[in-house]
N, C-alpha and C positions, 0 to 999 in steps of 0.2 A: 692685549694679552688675554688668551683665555685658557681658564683653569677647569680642572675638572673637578664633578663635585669631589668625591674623594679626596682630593688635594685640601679642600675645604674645611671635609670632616674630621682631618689629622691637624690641620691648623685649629682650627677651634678647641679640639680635645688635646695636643701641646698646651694651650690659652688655659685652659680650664684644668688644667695640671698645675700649671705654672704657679697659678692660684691657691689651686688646694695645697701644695709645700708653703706657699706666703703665710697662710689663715693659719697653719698648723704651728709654724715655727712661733707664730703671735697669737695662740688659743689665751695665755694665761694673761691678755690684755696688760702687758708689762708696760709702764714709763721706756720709747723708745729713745737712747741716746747716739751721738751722734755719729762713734765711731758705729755702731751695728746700723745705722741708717747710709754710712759712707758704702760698706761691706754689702746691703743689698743694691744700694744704688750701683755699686761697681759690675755684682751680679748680672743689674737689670739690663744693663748699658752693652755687655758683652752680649746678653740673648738678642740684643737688637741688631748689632752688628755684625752675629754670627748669623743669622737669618739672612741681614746681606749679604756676606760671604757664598751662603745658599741657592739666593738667587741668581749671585753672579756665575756659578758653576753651573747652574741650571738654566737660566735665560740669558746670561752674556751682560759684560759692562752697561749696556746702556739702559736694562730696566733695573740693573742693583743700581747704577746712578739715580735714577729717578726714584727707587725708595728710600736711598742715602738720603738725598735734597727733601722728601716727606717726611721721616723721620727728623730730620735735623730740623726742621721747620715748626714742626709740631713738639719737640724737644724745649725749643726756643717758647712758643707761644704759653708750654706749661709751667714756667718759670710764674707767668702771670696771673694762670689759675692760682701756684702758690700764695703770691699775694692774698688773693681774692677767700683763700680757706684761712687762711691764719686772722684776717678780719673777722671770718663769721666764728672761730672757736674762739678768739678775745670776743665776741659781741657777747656771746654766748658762754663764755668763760667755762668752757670744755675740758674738764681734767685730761689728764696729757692722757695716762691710760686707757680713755677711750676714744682716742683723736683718732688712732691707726684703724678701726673698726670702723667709724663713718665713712674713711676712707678708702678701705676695701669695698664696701657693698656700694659706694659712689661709685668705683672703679668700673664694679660689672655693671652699675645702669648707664655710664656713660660709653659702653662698650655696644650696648646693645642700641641706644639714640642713635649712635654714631653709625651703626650698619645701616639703619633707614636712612639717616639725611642723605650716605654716602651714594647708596642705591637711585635714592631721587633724584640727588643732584646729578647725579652722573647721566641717568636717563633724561634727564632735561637739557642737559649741555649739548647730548650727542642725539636728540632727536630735536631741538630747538635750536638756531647757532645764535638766536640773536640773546639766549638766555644767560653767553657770557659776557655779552656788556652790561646786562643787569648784577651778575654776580661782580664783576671786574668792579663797577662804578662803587657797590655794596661795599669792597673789601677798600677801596680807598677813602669811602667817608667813613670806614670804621678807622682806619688808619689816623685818618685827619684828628679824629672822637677820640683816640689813645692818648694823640703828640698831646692836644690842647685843653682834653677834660679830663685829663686821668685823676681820682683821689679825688671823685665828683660819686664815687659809690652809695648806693641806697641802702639806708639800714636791713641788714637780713629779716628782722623781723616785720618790714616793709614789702617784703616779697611779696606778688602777689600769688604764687602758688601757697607761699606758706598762710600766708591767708585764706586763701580758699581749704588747704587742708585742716587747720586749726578751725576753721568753721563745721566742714564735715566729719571729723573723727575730734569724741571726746580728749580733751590734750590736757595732762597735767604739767605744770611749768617747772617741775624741779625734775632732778637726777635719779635714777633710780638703777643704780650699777651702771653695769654695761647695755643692760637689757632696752628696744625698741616699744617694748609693748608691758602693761601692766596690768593686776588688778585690784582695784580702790574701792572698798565696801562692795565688794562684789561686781563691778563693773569693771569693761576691759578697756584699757586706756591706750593713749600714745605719750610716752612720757617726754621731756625734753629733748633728749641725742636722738628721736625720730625728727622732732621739730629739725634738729640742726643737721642730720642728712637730709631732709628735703630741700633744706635748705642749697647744702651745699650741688643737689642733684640739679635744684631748678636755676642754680648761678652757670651751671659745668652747660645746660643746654643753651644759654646762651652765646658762651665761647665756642659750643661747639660749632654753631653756626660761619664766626670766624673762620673756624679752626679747619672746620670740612672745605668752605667757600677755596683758602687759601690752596689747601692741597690739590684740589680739583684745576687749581691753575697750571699745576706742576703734570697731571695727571689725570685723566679720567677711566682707567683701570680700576674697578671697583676694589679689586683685590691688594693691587699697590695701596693705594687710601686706605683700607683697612688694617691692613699689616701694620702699615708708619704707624697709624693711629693707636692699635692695639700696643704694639711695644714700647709708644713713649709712654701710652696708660701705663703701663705696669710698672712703670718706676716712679708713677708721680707722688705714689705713697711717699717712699724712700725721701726723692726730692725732696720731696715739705719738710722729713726732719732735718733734712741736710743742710737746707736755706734756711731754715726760721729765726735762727738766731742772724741771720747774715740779709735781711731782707732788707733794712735800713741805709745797708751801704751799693743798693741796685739802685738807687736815686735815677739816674737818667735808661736805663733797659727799657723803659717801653718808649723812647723815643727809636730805640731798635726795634720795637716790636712793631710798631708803629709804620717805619720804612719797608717790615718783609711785607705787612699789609698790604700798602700801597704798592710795592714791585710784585709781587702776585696778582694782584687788579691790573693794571696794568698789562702785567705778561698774558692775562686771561683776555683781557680787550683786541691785544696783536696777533692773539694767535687766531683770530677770526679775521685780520687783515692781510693783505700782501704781504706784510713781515713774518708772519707764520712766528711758529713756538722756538722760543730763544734753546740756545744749546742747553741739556742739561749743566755742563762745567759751569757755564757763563753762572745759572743758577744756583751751581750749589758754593761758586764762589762769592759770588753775592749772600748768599745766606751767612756762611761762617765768615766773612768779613765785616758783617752789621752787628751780628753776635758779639765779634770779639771786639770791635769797636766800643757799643756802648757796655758791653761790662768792663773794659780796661777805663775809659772814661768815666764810670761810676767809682771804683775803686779809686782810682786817681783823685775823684773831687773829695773823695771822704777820708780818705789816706790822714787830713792834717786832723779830722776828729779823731780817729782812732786813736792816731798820737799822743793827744791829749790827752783822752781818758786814758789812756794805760798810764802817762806819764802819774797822773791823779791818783790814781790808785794807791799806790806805795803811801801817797798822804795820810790817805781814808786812814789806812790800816792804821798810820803812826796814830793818828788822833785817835783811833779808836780803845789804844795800846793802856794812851795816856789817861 
């Protein structure tokens, strides 16, 4: 599929719109709650879908399919980046009113990694064939690394970018509003919530790696990969307030996340073989049948805690009465 720059120029400036109403509606770095986190998530979810609506008017079912199955893929996978943030603001113990703020300017740097890996990977795939049994083999031991070592995470402050940056730029360890940067008897500092978006920036390039490998399986249309990419970015703010409370009861999801891994490796290994690239339906029914599998299976194993604590609660309250 090729696009023209223009095409390009209106997509990124959309992108970069879409943004500035986000930042603005959240300038007064408010406590996000859940129903206004459901209300953008619903937002962010329509701009993705209208988009493919877009392209199916414009390029016909079979490349809206293929950003449907990108999207949806990369939708899937950022359930697990949630994970992975709500660890580093508990690590970090991140007042709520500033959680949405690392999370925006995360947004644009994983926006913009994601255009280079997508760019590379893409030119390595379609000027190398045998580059996708390296990717293919990549995305099912990362698979394999989900099912059997997941909740094996390295302390954020173990990082080693945050390491190397806390080396090179004076860092002070505590809070200082909302603010990135500071200054302490006269010196210009990095205060803690820059520590924890590096953080979170130098955790997101590692998914990204994932994250691009998987969809390049599905695609190597620069512009498709970007797209998915860009519109599940833009609600993964949203996401994170939507799940945080509900992360507990995802117990088995990356044994899903796990299998889209290894069937995108895979799909990336055949489609250099005699079997060539499986249908997109075949894929995008695979995708939302793994989805709903392990989150109907999580809920279900957790169903009988739930139970209980709410049944507990009416206690609490009695004893507390008393």
């Amino acid at each position: 599929m090729s696009v023209s720059w223009w095409v390009w120029a209106v997509l990124i400036l959309a992108v970069a719109v879409m943004l500035s109403i986000d930042l603005f509606f959240h300038r007064d770095n408010h406590v996000i709650g859940f129903r206004e986190a459901a209300l953008w998530s619903g937002i962010w979810i329509a701009a993705g879908l209208a988009f493919g609506g877009i392209l199916w008017v414009w390029q016909g079912g079979d490349v809206a399919g293929t950003y449907f199955a990108g999207y949806l893929i990369e939708k899937a996978l950022s359930i697990d980046n949630v994970f992975i943030f709500a660890l580093i603001f508990g690590y970090f113990a991140v007042p709520a009113a500033f959680q949405h703020k690392v999370l925006f300017w995360g947004v644009i740097g994983a926006l913009v990694f994601r255009m280079v890996f997508i760019i590379v990977g893409a030119e390595l795939l379609e000027s190398f064939f045998w580059t996708a049994y390296l990717f293919g083999a990549f995305l099912i031991f990362t698979g394999y690394r989900m099912a059997f070592r997941h909740g094996g995470e390295t302390p954020p402050d173990r990082n080693l970018v945050v390491r190397i940056v806390r080396r090179i730029i004076p860092t002070d360890s505590t809070y200082h509003g909302n603010r990135f940067f500071t200054r302490i008897n006269g010196t210009r500092v990095a205060t803690l919530l820059f520590v924890v978006l590096i953080a979170v920036e130098a955790t997101d390039l590692i998914f990204a790696l994932d994250s691009v490998a998987t969809i390049l399986a599905i695609t190597t249309s620069t512009f498709i990969v970007w797209t998915a990419n860009a519109f599940a970015l833009l609600g993964l703010r949203s996401l994170y307030f939507c799940l945080a409370g509900l992360l507990r009861r995802f117990v088995h999801l990356h044994y899903g996340l796990a299998v889209l891994l290894a069937f995108a490796g895979v799909k990336l290994i055949l489609s250099e073989t005699p079997v060539g690239k499986l249908p997109i339906p075949v894929t995008l029914g695979v995708i939302v049948a793994t989805i709903a599998v392990s989150i109907g299976w999580s809920l279900h194993s957790t169903r009988a805690n739930t139970s209980t604590a709410a049944e507990d609660r009416p206690e609490a309250g009695a004893s507390a009465g008393t």
